[in-house]
N, C-alpha and C positions, 0 to 999 in steps of 0.2 A: 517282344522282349529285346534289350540291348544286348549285343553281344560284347561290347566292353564298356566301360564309359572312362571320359578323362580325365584324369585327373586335374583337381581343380586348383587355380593357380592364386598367389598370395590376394588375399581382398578382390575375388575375381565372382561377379553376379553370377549366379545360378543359370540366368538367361544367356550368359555369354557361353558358359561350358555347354550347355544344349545347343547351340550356334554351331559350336568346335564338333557336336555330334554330328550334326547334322552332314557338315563338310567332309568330315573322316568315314562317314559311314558308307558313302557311296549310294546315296538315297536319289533317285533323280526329282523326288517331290517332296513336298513338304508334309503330306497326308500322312508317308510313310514312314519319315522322319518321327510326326506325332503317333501314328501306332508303338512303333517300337516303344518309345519314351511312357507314355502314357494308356496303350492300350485301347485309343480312342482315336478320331480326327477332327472333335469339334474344340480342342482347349484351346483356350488363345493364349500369345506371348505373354507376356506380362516382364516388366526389366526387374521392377521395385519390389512389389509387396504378390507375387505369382501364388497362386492355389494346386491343388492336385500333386503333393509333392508326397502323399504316399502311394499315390502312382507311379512316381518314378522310383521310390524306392523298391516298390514290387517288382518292377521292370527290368530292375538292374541284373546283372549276371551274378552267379551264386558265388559267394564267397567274398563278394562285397562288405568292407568293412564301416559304409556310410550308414546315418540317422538321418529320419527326420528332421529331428532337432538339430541336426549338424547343420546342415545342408539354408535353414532356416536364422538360425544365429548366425551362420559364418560368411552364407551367400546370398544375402537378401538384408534389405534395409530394415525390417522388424525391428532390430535391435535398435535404431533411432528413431523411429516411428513409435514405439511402444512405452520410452523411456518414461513419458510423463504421462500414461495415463496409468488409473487403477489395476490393481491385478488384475481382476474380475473379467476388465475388457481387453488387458494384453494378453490373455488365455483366450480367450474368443477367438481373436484377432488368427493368432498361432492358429487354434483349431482348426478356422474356415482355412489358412492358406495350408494345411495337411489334408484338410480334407477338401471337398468339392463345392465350398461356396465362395468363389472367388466374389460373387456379386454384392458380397455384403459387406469385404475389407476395408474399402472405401468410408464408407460412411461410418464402421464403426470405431474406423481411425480418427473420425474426424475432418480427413483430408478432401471430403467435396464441399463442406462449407468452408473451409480455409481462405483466407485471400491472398493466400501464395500459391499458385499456380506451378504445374508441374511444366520440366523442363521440356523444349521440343524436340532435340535432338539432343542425343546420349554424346558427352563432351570427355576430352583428351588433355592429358598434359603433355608437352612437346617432349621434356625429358624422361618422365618416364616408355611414351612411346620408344625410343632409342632405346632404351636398360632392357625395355621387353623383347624388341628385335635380336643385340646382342646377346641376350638371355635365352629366351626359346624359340630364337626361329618366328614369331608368331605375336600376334596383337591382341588383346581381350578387352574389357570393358572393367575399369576397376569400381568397385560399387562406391566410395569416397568421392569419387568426381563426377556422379549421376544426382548427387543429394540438391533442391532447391537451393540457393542461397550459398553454398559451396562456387568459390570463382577462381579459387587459389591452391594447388594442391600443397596438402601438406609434409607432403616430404620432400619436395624441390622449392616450394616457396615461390613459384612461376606461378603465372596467368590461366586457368583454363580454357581451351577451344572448344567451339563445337565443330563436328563433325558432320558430315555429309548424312549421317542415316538420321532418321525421324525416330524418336521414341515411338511413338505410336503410326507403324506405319501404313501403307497403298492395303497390304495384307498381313491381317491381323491374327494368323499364325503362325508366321514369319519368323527364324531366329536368325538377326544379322548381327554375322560379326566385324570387327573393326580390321578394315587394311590399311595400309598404308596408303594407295592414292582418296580410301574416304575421309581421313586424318589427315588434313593439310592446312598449314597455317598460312591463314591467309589475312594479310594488312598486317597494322603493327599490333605491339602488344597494347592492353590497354594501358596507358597512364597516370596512374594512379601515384597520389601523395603519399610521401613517406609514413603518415600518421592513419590516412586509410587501408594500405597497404599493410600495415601494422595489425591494424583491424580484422582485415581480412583473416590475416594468418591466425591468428588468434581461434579467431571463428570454425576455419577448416578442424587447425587441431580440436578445438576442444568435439567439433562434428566425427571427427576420424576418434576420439577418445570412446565418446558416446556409442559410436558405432560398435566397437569392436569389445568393448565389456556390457557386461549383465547387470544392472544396479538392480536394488528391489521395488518393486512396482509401489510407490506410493499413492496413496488415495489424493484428489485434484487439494486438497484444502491442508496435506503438509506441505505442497510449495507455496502457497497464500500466506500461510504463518511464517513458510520462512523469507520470504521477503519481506514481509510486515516487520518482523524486527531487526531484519535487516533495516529496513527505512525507519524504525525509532530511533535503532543508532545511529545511524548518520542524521538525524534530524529533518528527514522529509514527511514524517509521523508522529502523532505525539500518542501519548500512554495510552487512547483510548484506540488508537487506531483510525483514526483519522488522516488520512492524507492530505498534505500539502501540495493538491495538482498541482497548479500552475507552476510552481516552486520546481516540482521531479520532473515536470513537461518539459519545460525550458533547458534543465540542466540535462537532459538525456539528448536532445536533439541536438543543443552545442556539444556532448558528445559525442555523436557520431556524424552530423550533418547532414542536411536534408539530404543530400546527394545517396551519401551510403545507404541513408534508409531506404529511400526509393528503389536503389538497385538491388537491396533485401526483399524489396515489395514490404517493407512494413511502415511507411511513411508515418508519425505523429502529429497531428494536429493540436496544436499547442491551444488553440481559441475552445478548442470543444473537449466536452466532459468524454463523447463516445469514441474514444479512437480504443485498439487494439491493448493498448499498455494499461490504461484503466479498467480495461475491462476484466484481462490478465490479475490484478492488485483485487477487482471487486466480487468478479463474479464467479461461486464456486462449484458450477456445474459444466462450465465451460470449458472444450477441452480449447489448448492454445496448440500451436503450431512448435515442434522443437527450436527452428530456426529461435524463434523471437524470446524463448527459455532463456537461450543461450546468450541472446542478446541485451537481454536485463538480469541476470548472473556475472555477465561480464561487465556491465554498468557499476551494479553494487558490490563489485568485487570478489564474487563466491566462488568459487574452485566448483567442478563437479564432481569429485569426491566429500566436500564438506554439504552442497546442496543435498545428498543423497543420505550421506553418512552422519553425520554434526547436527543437532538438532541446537537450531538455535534460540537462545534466551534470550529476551530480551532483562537485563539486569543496570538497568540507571544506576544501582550503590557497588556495583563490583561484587564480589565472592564475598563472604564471609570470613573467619569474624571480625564485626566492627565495635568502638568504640562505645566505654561506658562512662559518658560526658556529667557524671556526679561527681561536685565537685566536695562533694562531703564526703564520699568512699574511698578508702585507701585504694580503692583498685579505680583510680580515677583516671579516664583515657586509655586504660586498660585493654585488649583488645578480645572480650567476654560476653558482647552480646551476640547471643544466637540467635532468637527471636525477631524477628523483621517482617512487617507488612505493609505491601505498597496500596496506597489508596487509587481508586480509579473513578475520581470524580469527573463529572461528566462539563463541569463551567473551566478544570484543571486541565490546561497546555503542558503542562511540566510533573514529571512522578513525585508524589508523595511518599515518603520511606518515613514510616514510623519504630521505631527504636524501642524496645522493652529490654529491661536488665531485670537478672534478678534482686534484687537492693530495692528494684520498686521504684527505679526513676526511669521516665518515660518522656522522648523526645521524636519529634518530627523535623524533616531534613526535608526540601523543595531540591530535587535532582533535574538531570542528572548530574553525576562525578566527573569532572571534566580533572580534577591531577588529584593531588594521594592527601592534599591537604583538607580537600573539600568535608574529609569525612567527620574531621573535627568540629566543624559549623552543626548551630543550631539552629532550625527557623522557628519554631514554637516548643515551648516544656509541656508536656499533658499532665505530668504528675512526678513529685518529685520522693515522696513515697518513704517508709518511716528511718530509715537511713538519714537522710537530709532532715526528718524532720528532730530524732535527734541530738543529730549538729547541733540545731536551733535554739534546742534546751539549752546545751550547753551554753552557747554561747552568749543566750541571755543571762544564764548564772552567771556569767563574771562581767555584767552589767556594761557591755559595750554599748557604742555610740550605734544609732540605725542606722547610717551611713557604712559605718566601717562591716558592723554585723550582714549586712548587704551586700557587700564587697567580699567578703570571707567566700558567703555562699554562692556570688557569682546570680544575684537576684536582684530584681528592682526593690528600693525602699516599700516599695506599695505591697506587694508580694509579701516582704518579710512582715509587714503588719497582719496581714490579712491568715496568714499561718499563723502568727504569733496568736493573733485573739482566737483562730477556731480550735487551739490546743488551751484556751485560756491560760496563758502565761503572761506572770504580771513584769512588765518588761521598764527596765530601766528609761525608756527614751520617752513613755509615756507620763512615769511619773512626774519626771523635767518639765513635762507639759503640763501638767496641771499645776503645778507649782506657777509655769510662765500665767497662765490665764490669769489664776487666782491675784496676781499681783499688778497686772495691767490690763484687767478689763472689770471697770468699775460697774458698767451695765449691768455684769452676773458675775459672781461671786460663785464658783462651782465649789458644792460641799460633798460631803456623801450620802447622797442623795436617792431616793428609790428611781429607776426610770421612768415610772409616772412623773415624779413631780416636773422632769424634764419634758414631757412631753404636753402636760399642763402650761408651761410655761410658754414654750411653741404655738400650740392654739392659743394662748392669749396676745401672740401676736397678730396672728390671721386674723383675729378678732378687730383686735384696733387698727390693722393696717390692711383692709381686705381689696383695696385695689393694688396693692404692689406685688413684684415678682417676688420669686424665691432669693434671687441674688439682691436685692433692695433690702429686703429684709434678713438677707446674713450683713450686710453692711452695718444694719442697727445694731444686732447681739452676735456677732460673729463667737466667738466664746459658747454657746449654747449651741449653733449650727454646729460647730466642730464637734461638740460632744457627738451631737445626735449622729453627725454622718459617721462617725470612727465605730460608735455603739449600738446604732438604732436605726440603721439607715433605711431598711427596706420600709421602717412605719416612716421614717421622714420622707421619702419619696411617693408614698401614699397620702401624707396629707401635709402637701406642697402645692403651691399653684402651677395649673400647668402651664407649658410653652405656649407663647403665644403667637400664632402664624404669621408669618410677615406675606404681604399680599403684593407683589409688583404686579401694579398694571403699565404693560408697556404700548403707549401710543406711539411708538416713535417709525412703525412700521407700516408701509403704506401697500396692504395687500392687494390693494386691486390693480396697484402696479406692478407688485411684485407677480401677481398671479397671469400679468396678458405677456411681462418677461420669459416665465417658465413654461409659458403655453406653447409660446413659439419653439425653445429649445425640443421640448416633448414632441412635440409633432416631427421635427427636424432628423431626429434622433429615430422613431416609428419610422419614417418614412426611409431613410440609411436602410434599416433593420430588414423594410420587404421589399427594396431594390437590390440587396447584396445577391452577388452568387452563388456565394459560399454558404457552406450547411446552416441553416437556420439558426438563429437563438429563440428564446420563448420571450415574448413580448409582457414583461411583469412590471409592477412601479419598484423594484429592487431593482432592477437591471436595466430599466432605464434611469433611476436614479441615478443608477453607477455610473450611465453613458456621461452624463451632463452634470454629473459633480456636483449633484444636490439629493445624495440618497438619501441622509436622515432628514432632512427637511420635507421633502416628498410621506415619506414615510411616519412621520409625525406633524404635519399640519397641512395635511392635504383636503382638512375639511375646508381653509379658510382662504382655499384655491379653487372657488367653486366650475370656473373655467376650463382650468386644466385638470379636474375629476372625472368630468364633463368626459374630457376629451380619451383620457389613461379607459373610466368604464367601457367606453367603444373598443378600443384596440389591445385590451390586455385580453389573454388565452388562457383557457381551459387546459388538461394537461391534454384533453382529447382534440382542441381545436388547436395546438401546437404539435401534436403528433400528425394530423391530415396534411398541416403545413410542411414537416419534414417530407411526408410521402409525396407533395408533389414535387418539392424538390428532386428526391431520389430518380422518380421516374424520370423528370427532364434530363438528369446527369447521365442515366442510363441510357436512353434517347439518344442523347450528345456522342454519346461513345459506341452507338449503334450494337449493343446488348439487349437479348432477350431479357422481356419482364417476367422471372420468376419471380413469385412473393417471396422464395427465402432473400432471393439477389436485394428485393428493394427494402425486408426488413434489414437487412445488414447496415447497407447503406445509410437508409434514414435512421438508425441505433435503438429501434424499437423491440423494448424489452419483449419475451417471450411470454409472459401473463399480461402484455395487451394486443398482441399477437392475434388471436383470436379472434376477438370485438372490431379488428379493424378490417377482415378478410372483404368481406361484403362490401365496404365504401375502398378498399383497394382497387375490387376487381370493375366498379361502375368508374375508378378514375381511368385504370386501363379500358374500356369501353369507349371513353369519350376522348380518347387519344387517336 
């Protein structure tokens, strides 16, 4: 048992105030150090994410006013380790480091598949070192400047150093604390751009932000929805969720630059689908790394109080309420419809906002709302609904022109016929019409007639004129065509003659030339493709189409390329014979950089999903064999 412990200093690791025991206690070994603390001599140090911490609190002297939970949120990384994963496993996580399974933190953090590496030596900022010494006499380890990816501390906005001790050191019970000759700055500071430098700081704070508050454990798939409309709004996504890689790859990497990603360890690879940030947007069992959280929140602009807190919508038409574009209702532009549904067609780039009022006029709007005017547009009417329809009356009673009556209702001439006759109303602009026929088309003489006699009349055309089209034979009686289309049209387009195909044959193109041209490009292009060093592509006629700027061609007339069929059949991939090809890649790169071949290491690598995983164990382990 401890006979005092020290009090622990602001943002000061667990691991350092055990240090500060070890030193005060007058212990000549470290065994003894670990009994008192622990009650044991097998624990090992641990700086970040440490186990056995209701050990120390048993240990401690009576009347101690420490917690677990204190001791866990206040003096240990937990609190940014844990931010983004589910509750479920931020309780675990807690559990094993109160209790005695320190072997399992790792993995259920996430952080041994990580491809951000943990730091080698526990790192210093030069002015807080000074503030400490003035302060208490004494040096600690602040847990802010131990985090990955942290280079900058955030309350001096200076450079991080590292220091002379090894995170992980010679002995792995060891608690060493920071002096002053192992804290020395040595060379210049780094050099950094005004705009990375910016960067940086940014990163620390919101790291020091995260650190020291409690958010609620959200499951992995509310931060996928809330970046997903995050990138609808900004336009890297459209309504189905679709991403625009290429588009968000590019514009993330000229945001931060290769350089800063790499020294993040999160480098993007703009040419391939598997890097870390798509993966992040795609896949929703995968835990990601906080560092690279924070790294596309700070891209898309999100606070981490709004990521945690703000559940975001995606909303193309704005808030409600919006407009009731009838132009027949007193309440016309009004702002009274409630009723809003967004279509989510699957051929549609852009939201669908359908508009319902009550009046029964019903419009659809192609989003999104880019200023306050937009909400007034209409891209199609679905129904205009008995309000509009009767205007219509009316406005046939007082025997307007079709034009002007058109114009009133803010409709195409065609529209107000088509209303007009399925309310059957006998409307002014037709009876002018029948008046015009009867008096300048001597062919037919329109009477009032049953509609058989009309359609009698129609077959005795087709009769006597049975090789012409339908448009040949409105030219003879047009007066009779017009009836029938305005009144009868569905039986007139039943017994019409049908269109007749027009047949281009084109000789003009000389494919056997054209086909030993594209043979050569295709092989040129294959051959690029498994000299590259760089992570594979999959060898398809799409993607080499793409290469050589003949993909719809390739892809529709590639029967009449019997050559370069010929040649694409040999060398395009299966998804499995593009996956084996990843994997030797992986291996060589791994190779290159003189790293063991784990299978987890080489699936990462080559971006082999976890449901083919499996199937590929057995031909991984004969390619390692034959290395």
């Amino acid at each position: 048992m401890m006979i005092f412990f020290p009090v622990p200093y602001e943002d000061e690791l667990l691991y350092s105030v055990l240090g500060r025991y070890h030193i005060r206690s007058g212990n000549t070994s470290i065994k003894a150090t670990l009994q008192d603390i622990f009650g044991e001599t097998t624990v090992t140090a641990v700086a970040d994410l440490p186990s056995h911490i209701n050990r120390v609190i048993e240990n401690m002297p009576i009347g101690n006013q420490y917690t677990a939970d204190v001791l866990v949120d206040k003096h240990t990384l937990y609190s940014f380790y844990s931010a983004y994963l589910p509750s479920e496993e931020a309780t675990k996580i807690k559990q094993f480091m109160i209790g005695d399974k320190g072997g399992s933190i790792y993995n259920k953090a996430g952080l041994m598949a990580s491809a951000i590496s943990f730091n080698q030596y526990f790192k210093f900022c030069p002015l807080c070192k000074k503030e400490d010494m003035e302060k208490y006499g004494e040096l600690y380890w602040h847990r802010i400047h131990q985090i990955p990816g942290v280079l900058i501390c955030p309350k001096h906005k200076v450079p991080l150093y590292d220091s002379q001790i090894s995170v992980r050191g010679f002995n792995k019970h060891e608690y060493r604390i920071p002096f002053p000759d192992v804290c020395k700055v040595n060379g210049e500071a780094p050099n950094y751009s005004d705009k990375v430098l910016e960067q940086l700081i940014n990163l620390s704070e919101d790291a020091y932000y995260l650190l020291n508050h409690r958010f609620p454990n959200r499951p992995l798939e509310w931060f996928r929805e809330q970046y997903m409309n995050r990138l609808k709004k900004l336009g890297y996504a459209n309504i189905n969720g679709n991403v625009q890689q290429r588009e968000l790859l590019t514009d993330f990497v000229d945001y931060y630059g290769d350089n800063l990603l790499i020294m993040l360890q999160s480098p993007v690879d703009i040419n391939s689908e598997y890097n870390w940030l798509s993966e992040l947007l795609r896949k929703k069992s995968k835990t990601t790394h906080p560092i690279r959280h924070l790294l596309l929140a700070n891209f898309l602009n999100i606070s981490i109080e709004d990521l945690f807190y703000h559940k975001f919508e995606y909303k193309p038409f704005g808030e409600g309420h919006w407009p009731c574009l009838n132009p027949a209702a007193e309440h016309y532009k009004a702002l009274l419809v409630q009723d809003i549904q967004i279509k989510y067609g699957n051929d549609s780039k852009s939201p669908l906002g359908i508009f319902n009022c009550s009046c029964g006029f019903s419009y659809m709007r192609t989003g999104p709302d880019t200023s306050e005017n937009d909400k007034y547009k209409i891209t199609k009417i679905l129904a205009f609904g008995p309000v509009w329809e009767a205007r219509l009356e009316e406005l046939v009673e007082k025997r307007l022109s079709l034009r002007e009556t058109a114009r009133l209702l803010q409709a195409d001439p065609a529209t107000v016929k088509r209303y007009s006759q399925r309310l059957g109303l006998k409307t002014y602009w037709q009876e002018r019409s029948q008046i015009t026929e009867m008096s300048n088309n001597d062919a037919y003489i329109i009477e009032i007639n049953s509609p058989q006699e009309h359609r009698q009349r129609w077959l005795d055309l087709l009769n006597r004129y049975p090789e012409m089209s339908k448009t040949e034979l409105r030219r003879i009686n047009g007066a009779l065509f017009n009836w029938l289309y305005r009144n009868d049209r569905e039986w007139l387009n039943r017994n019409s003659p049908q269109l007749r195909a027009t047949v281009n044959i084109n000789t003009r193109v000389d494919w056997e030339q054209r086909d030993d041209e594209i043979f050569y490009k295709v092989k040129e292009a294959i051959r690029t493709m498994l000299a590259t060093n760089r992570k594979p592509q999959r060898i398809t006629i799409s993607y080499i189409g793409s290469m050589i700027g003949l993909r719809p061609l390739l892809e529709k007339h590639l029967g009449k390329l019997p050559k370069t069929r010929a040649y694409l059949q040999e060398y395009t991939e299966s998804i499995r014979e593009y996956q084996i090809r990843r994997i030797h890649w992986a291996i060589q790169e791994l190779q290159k950089k003189g790293q063991e071949l784990h299978l987890w290491r080489i699936y990462r690598l080559a971006g082999i999903r976890e449901e083919y995983q499996k199937n590929l164990e057995q031909t991984i382990s004969e390619l390692i064999q034959d290395k």
